[in-house]
C-alpha positions in Angstrom: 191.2 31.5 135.2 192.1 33.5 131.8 190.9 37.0 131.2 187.8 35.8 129.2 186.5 34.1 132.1 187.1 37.1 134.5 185.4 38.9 131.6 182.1 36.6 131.7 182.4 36.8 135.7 182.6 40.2 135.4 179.5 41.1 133.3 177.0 38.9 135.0 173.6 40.7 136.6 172.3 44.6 135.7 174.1 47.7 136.7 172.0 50.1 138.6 171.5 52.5 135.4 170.2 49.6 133.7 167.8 48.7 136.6 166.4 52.1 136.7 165.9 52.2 133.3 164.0 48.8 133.4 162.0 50.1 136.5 160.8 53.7 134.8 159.9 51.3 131.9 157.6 49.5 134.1 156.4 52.5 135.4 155.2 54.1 132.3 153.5 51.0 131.2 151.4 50.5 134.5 150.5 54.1 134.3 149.6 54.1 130.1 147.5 50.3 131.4 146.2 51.3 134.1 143.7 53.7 133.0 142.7 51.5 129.9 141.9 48.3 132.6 140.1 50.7 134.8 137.8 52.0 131.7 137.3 48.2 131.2 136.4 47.9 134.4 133.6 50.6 134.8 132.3 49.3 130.9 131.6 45.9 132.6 130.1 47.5 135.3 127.8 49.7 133.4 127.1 46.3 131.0 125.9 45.0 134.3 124.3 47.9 135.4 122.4 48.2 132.3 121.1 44.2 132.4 119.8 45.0 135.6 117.5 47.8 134.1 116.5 45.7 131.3 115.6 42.7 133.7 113.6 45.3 136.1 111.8 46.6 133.1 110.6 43.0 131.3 109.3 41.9 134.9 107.7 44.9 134.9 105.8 44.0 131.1 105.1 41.3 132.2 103.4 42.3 135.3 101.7 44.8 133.4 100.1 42.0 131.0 99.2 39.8 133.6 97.5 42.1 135.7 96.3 45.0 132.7 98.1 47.8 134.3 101.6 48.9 135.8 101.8 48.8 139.9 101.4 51.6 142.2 104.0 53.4 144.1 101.9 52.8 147.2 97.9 52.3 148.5 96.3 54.3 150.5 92.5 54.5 152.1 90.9 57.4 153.5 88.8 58.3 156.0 87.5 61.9 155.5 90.8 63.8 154.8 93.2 61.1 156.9 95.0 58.0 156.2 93.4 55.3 157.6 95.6 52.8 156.3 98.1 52.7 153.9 100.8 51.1 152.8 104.3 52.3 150.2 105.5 49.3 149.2 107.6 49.6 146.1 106.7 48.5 142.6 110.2 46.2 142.8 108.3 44.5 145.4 105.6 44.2 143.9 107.1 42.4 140.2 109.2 40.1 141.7 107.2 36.7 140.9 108.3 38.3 137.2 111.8 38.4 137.9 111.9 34.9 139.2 111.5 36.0 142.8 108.5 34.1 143.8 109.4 32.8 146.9 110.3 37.1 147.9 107.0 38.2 147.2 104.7 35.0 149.1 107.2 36.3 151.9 105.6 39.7 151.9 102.1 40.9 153.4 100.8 43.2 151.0 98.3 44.6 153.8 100.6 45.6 156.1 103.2 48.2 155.8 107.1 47.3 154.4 108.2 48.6 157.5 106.3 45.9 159.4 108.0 43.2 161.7 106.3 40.7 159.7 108.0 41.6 156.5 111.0 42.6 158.1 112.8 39.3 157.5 112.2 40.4 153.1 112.9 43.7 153.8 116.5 42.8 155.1 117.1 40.8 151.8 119.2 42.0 149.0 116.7 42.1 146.1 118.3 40.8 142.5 118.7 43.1 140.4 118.6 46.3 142.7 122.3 47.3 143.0 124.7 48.9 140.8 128.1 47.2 140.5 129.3 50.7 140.5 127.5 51.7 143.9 130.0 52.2 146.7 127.6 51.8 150.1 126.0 48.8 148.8 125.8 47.0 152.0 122.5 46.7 154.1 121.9 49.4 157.4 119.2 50.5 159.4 117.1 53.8 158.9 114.8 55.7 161.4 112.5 52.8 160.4 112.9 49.3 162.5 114.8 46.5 160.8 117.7 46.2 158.1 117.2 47.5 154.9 119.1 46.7 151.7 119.6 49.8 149.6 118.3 50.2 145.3 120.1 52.0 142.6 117.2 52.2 140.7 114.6 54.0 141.1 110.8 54.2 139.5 109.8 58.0 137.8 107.0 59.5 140.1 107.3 62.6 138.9 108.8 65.3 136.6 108.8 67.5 139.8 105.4 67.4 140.7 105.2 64.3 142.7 101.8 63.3 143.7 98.8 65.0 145.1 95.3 64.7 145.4 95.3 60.8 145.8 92.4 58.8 144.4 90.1 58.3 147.2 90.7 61.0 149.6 88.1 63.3 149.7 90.2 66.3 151.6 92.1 66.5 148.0 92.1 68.0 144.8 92.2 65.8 141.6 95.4 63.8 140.7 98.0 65.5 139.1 100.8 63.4 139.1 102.2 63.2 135.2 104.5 60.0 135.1 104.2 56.8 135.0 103.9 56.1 139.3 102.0 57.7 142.0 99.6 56.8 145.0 96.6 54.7 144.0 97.4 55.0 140.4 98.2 52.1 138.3 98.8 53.0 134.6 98.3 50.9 131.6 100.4 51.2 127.9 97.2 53.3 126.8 97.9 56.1 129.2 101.3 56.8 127.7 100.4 59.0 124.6 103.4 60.3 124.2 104.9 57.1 122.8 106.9 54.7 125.3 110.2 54.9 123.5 109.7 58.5 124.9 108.8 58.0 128.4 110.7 57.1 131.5 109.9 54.2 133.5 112.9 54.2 136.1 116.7 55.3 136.1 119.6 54.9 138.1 119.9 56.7 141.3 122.4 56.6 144.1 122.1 55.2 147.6 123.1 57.5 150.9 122.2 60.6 149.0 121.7 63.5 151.4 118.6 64.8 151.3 116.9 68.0 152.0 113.2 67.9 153.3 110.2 69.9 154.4 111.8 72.6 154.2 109.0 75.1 155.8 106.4 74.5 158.8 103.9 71.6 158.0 100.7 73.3 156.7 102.2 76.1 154.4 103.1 76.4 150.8 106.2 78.0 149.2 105.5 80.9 147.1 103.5 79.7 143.7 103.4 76.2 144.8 99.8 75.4 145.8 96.8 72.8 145.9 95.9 74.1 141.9 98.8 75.1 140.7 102.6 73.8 140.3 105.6 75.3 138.5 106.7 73.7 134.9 110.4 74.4 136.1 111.8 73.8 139.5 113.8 77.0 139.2 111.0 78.3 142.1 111.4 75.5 143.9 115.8 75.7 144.1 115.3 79.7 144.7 112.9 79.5 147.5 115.1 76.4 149.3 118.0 78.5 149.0 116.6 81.0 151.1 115.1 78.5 153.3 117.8 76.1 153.9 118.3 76.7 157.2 114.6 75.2 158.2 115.1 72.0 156.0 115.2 68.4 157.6 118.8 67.0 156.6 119.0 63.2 156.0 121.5 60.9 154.2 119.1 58.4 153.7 118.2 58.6 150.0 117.4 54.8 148.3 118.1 53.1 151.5 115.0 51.0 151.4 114.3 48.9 148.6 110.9 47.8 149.8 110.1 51.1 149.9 108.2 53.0 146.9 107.9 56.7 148.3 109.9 59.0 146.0 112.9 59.5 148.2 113.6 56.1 148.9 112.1 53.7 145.3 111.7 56.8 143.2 113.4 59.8 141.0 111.7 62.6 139.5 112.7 64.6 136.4 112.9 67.8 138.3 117.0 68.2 137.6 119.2 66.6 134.6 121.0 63.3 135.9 123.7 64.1 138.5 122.8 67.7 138.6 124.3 70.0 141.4 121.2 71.7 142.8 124.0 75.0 143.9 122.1 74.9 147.3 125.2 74.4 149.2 128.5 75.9 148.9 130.4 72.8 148.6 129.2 69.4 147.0 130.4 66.9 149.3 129.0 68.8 152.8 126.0 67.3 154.1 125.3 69.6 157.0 126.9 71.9 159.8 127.3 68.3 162.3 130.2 67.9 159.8 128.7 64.5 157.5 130.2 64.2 154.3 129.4 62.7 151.1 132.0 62.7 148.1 129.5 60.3 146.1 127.1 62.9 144.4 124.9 65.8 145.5 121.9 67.2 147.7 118.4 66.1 146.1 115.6 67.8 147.9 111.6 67.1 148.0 108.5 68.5 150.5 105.5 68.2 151.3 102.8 71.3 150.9 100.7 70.3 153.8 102.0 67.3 156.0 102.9 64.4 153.9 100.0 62.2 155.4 97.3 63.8 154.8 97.4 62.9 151.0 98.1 66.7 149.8 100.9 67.6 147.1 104.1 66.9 147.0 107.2 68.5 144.5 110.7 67.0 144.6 113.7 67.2 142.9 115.1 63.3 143.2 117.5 63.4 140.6 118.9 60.5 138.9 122.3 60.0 139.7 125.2 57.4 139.3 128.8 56.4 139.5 129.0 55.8 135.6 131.3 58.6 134.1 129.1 61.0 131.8 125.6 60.2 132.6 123.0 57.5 134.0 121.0 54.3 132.8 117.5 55.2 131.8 115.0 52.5 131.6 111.9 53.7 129.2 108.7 52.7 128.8 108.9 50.4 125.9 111.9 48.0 127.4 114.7 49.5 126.4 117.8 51.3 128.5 119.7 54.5 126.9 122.5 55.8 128.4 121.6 59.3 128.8 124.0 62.2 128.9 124.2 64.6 132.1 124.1 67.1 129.4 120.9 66.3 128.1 118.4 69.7 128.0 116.2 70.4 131.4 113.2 71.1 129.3 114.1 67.1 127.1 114.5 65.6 130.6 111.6 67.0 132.2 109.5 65.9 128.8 110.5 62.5 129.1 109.2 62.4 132.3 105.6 62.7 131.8 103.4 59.8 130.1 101.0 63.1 128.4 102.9 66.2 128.2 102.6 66.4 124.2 106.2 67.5 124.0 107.5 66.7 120.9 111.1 65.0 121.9 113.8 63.0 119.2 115.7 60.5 119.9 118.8 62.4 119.2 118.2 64.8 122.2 119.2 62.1 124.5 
């Protein structure tokens, strides 16, 4: 073989400089790619996200022309001051032959409670439409309640921290004075929103497993300022006094865990706190309680009852709209449409676009 050869022989393959340099190469484009494919990611997610919202909200037009009114949150009757029979099934339930879900809703007894064994085999189905691509404890589990539950990322406004009160047809309560678009016995029609639908919230986002604080003093009392005729505009009251109180709260991570389910905790959100606010009740974000239960999804939300939740009397809660989306949350409003709203968004905006007849006078470039 002449020296040429031994040459060519000689200068086959990489050295290991030049393999390193070809490997940091590689490693500086996976890490300038990587972030951009993730981005892409979460936008399709969000894209997603935000079709579900807008499919929720035209079944719920068109329930609301074929029947003249929006659904309830939940029926009760009374006798005297008691419950004598009642039942929370959600508004999702109850738009489902609008979503294409006919077959869903003949499945369910609308007489009976969703917790029922007979609508057990519906409640254990995953609803379309009702999770998040972005949710990370999307599968099914089981709550203090019997049967398997599916959880829901979206949740219905009942309130803009007062929740409901006073339900239609007890006679043990004061008037109505639930301000949003769902409550107890209530069903509200496109007339009822005077402050324009384009500046009303039907539903938003919120996250499943949230840890929950709740009745967080002795069934038959009231917080400081917090009564039968009067609650607070803010919920600064309301953060204060559980901060002092923590210690007495019922602690549950069971926030959205039951789609059938329209009480405010588990098929509702209030405008209480901006989306993915930190209510600063506990000293870290991702504790739950002393046991040791963590979260690293999002924060504490907290509601209660002023007397004992079944007797029909007030209830305030701070159920916050929350999500896995960078920035902020899907809003569904009144008139159809979904807005990405900004967790920097004013309290006093937020809690505006709550109510269906506050008066407040809110543009469109304040969210």
């Amino acid at each position: 073989m002449d020296m040429a050869g031994k040459r060519r022989v000689g200068r086959a393959g990489f050295t290991l400089i030049e393999l390193l340099v070809v490997i940091a190469i590689i490693a500086v484009l996976i890490a300038l790619l990587l972030p951009a494919v993730q981005s892409a990611r979460e936008a399709a997610r969000r894209i997603q996200c935000t079709n579900n919202l807008k499919q929720l909200g035209l079944a719920m037009h068109n329930y609301e022309s074929g029947n003249g009114a929006f659904p309830p949150s939940g029926t009760y009757s009374f006798f005297g001051g008691a419950i004598f029979l009642g039942n929370q099934i959600s508004p999702t339930c109850r738009v489902m032959p609008y979503a294409e879900q006919g077959t869903l809703f003949n499945s369910m007894n609308f007489s009976l409670e969703y917790s029922d064994p007979s609508n057990n085999t519906v409640a254990s189905v995953r609803a379309p439409f009702t999770i998040c691509p972005s949710e990370i404890n999307p599968q099914p589990g089981q709550t203090f309640d019997p049967g398997i539950y599916y959880p829901t990322n979206y949740g219905w406004c009942v309130g803009d921290w007062f929740a409901y009160g006073g339900i239609p047809g007890n006679t043990g309560s004061i008037p109505s004075l639930t301000r949003s678009m769902f409550s107890i016995n209530l069903s509200r029609r496109f007339a009822s929103i005077t402050d324009g639908t384009s500046n009303t919230v039907l539903g938003a986002e919120v996250k499943a497993s949230c840890p929950q604080l709740r009745h967080c003093y002795p069934a038959g009392t009231s917080p400081p300022g917090l009564s039968y005729n009067s609650y607070p505009t803010t919920t600064a009251a309301g953060v204060a006094y559980i901060q002092a109180n923590y210690s007495s709260c019922k602690q549950q991570a069971l926030g959205h865990l039951r789609w059938p389910d329209g009480a405010g905790p588990y098929g509702g959100m209030t405008t209480a706190l901006t989306p993915n606010a930190h209510t600063g009740i506990l000293a870290t974000n991702i504790t739950l309680n002393p046991a040791g239960t963590n979260y690293t999804g999002g924060y504490l939300d907290f509601d209660w009852y002023s007397t004992d939740e079944n007797d029909g009397g007030p209830s305030f809660g701070a159920i916050t709209a929350r999500s896995f989306h960078p920035g902020g949350v899907n809003v569904l409003f009144c008139d159809g449409s979904v807005h990405f709203v900004k967790d920097s968004i004013g309290c006093s905006t937020w809690q505006g676009l709550g109510t269906i007849a506050g008066g407040e006078v809110i543009s469109s470039d304040q969210y």
